[in-house]
C-alpha positions as semicolon CSV with decimal commas, in nm:
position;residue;x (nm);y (nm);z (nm)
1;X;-0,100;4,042;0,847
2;X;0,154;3,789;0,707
3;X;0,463;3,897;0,595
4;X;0,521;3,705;0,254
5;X;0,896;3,645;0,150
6;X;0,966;3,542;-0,214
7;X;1,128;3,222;-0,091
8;X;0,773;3,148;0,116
9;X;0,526;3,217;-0,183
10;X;0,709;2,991;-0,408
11;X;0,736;2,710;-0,185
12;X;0,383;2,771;-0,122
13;X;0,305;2,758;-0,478
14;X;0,483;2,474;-0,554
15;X;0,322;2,250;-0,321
16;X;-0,039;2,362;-0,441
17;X;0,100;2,318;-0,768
18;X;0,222;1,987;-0,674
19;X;-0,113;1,837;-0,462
20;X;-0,330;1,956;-0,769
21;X;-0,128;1,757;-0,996
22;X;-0,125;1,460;-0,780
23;X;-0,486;1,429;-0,828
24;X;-0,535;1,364;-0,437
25;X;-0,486;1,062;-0,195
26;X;-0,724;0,797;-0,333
27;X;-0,533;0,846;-0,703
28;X;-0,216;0,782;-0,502
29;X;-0,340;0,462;-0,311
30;X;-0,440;0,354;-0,620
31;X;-0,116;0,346;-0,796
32;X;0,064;0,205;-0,496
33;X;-0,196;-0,073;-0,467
34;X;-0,129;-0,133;-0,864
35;X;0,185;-0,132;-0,815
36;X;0,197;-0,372;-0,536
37;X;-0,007;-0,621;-0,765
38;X;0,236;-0,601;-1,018
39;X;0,479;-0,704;-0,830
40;X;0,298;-0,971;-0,606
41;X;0,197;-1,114;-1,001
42;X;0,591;-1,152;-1,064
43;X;0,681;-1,292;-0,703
44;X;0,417;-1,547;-0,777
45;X;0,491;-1,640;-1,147
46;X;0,905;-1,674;-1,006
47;X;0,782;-1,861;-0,673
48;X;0,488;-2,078;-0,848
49;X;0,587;-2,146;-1,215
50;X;0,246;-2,325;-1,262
51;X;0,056;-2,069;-1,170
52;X;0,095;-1,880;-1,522
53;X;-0,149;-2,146;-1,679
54;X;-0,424;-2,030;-1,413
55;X;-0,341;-1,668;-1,515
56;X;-0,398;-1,716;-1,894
57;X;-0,709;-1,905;-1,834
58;X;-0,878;-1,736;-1,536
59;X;-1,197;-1,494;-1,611
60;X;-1,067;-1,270;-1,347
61;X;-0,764;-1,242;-1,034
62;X;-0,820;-1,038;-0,724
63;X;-0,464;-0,980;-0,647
64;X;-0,394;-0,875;-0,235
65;X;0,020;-0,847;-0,254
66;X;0,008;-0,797;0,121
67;X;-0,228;-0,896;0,389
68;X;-0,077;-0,852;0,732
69;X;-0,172;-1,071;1,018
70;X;-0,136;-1,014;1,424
71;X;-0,268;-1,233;1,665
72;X;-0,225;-1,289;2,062
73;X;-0,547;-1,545;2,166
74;X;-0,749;-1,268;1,950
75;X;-0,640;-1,183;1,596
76;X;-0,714;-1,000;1,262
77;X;-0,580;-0,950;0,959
78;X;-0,586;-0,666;0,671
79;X;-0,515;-0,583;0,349
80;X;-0,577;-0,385;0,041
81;X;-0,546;-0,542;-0,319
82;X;-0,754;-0,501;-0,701
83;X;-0,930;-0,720;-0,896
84;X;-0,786;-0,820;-1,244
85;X;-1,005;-0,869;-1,555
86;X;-0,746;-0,907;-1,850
87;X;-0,486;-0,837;-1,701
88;X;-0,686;-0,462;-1,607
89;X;-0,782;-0,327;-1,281
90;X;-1,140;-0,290;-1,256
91;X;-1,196;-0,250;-0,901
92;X;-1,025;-0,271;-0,538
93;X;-1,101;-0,474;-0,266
94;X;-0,963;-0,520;0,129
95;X;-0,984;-0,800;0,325
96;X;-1,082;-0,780;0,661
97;X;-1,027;-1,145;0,901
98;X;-1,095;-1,165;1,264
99;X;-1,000;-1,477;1,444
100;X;-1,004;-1,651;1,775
101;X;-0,774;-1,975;1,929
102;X;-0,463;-2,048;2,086
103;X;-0,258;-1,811;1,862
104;X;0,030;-1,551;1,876
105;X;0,256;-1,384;1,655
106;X;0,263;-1,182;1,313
107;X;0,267;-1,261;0,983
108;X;0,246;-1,093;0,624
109;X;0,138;-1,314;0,337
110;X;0,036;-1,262;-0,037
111;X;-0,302;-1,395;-0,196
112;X;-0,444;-1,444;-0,483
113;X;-0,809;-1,612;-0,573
114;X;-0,832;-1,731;-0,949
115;X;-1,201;-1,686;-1,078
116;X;-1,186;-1,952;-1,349
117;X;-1,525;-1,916;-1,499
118;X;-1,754;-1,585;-1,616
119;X;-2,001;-1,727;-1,306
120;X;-1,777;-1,736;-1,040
121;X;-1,676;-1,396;-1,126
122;X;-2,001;-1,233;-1,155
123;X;-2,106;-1,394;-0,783
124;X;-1,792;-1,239;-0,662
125;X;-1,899;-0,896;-0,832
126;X;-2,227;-0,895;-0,718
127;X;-2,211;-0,936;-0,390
128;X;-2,139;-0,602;-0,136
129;X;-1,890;-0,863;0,049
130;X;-1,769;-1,160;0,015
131;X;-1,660;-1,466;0,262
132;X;-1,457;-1,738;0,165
133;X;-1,629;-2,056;0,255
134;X;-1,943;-1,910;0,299
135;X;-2,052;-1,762;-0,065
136;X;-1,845;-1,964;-0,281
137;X;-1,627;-2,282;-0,228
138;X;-1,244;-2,249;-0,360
139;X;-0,931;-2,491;-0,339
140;X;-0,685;-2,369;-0,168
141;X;-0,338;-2,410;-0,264
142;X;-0,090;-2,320;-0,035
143;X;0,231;-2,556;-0,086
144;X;0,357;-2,494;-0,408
145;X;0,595;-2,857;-0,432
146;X;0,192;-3,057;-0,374
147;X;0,060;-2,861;-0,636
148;X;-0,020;-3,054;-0,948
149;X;-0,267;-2,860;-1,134
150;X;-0,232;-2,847;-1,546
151;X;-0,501;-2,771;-1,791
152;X;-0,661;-3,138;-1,732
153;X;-0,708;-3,065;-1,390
154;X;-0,816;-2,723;-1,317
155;X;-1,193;-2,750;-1,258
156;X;-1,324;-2,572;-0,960
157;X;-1,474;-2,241;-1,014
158;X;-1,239;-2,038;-0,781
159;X;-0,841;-2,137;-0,663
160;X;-0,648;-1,926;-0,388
161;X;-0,298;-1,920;-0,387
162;X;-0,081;-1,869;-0,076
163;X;0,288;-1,704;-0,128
164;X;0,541;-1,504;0,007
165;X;0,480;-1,585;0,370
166;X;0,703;-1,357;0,600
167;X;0,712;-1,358;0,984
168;X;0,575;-1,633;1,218
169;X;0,234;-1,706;1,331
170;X;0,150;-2,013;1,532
171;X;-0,137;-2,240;1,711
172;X;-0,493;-2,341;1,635
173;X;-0,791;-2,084;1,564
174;X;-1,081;-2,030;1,407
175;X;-1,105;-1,784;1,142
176;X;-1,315;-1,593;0,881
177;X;-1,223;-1,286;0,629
178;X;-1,438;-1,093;0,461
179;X;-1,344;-0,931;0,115
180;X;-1,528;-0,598;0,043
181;X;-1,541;-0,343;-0,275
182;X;-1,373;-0,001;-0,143
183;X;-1,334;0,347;-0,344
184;X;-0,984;0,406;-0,455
């Protein structure tokens, strides 16, 4: 039998008392992903002043603040973001990549892919994953000084924007990611 000291019950107590409130794991990786959106949104807004016109007028954002790629001749890539409708989370997506070249190094990137119209949102939504390319075409828009989008020119149904690269990754592969709805 256990010998229980005062000292032992209520630190025992306290961390019941504590995990209970908490509300578990998947409450908790869902206010660190949130969080990580909000701040990815800012980064982007300071890096890419133009990109506040596709925030107003987008029907939905999936935000992924930080997708982290390694790659020696084989490679892959991860990360965990949420998609935005107003400005809301309504769900939360990761991104899986796998890819295959002359490639080495590590990188960590931010991403975020503009659904500009009610359809391109609902063929994102309804589909168990998603692959860019493959189930929907987007423009990609990963220089920030070429960028000359406005409200005359936005048009295609889906933009991804490409910020806050950190590390270095280099050489020539071929590549494919895979975005899927995940319980959080």
């Amino acid at each position: 039998m256990t010998n229980w000291t005062r000292r032992g019950f209520i630190a025992t107590a306290g961390a019941s008392l504590t995990s209970a409130c908490a509300g578990g794991t998947s409450s908790n990786a869902r206010f660190k992903i949130d969080a990580n959106v909000d701040a990815a949104l800012r980064q982007m807004e300071a890096e890419i002043p133009f990109t506040t016109s596709l925030v107003d007028r987008a029907a939905g954002m999936l935000v992924m603040p930080k997708i982290t790629k390694g790659s020696f001749i084989f490679g892959g890539a991860y990360g965990e973001g949420s998609l935005l409708v107003g400005n809301a989370p309504v769900d939360y997506y990761n991104t899986v990549a796998g890819s295959w070249g002359l490639q080495i190094g590590g990188q960590q990137i931010s991403q975020v892919l503009f659904f500009m119209d009610e359809n391109a949102l609902q063929n994102f939504r309804s589909k168990s994953g998603w692959t860019l390319g493959a189930d929907l075409e987007y423009t990609l828009i990963d220089n920030a000084d070429a960028a000359g989008l406005d409200t005359n020119t936005i048009s295609d149904g889906v933009y991804s924007v490409v910020f806050g690269q950190a590390g270095l990754l280099v050489g020539v592969s071929l590549e494919g990611s895979k975005y899927n709805r995940v319980v959080r």
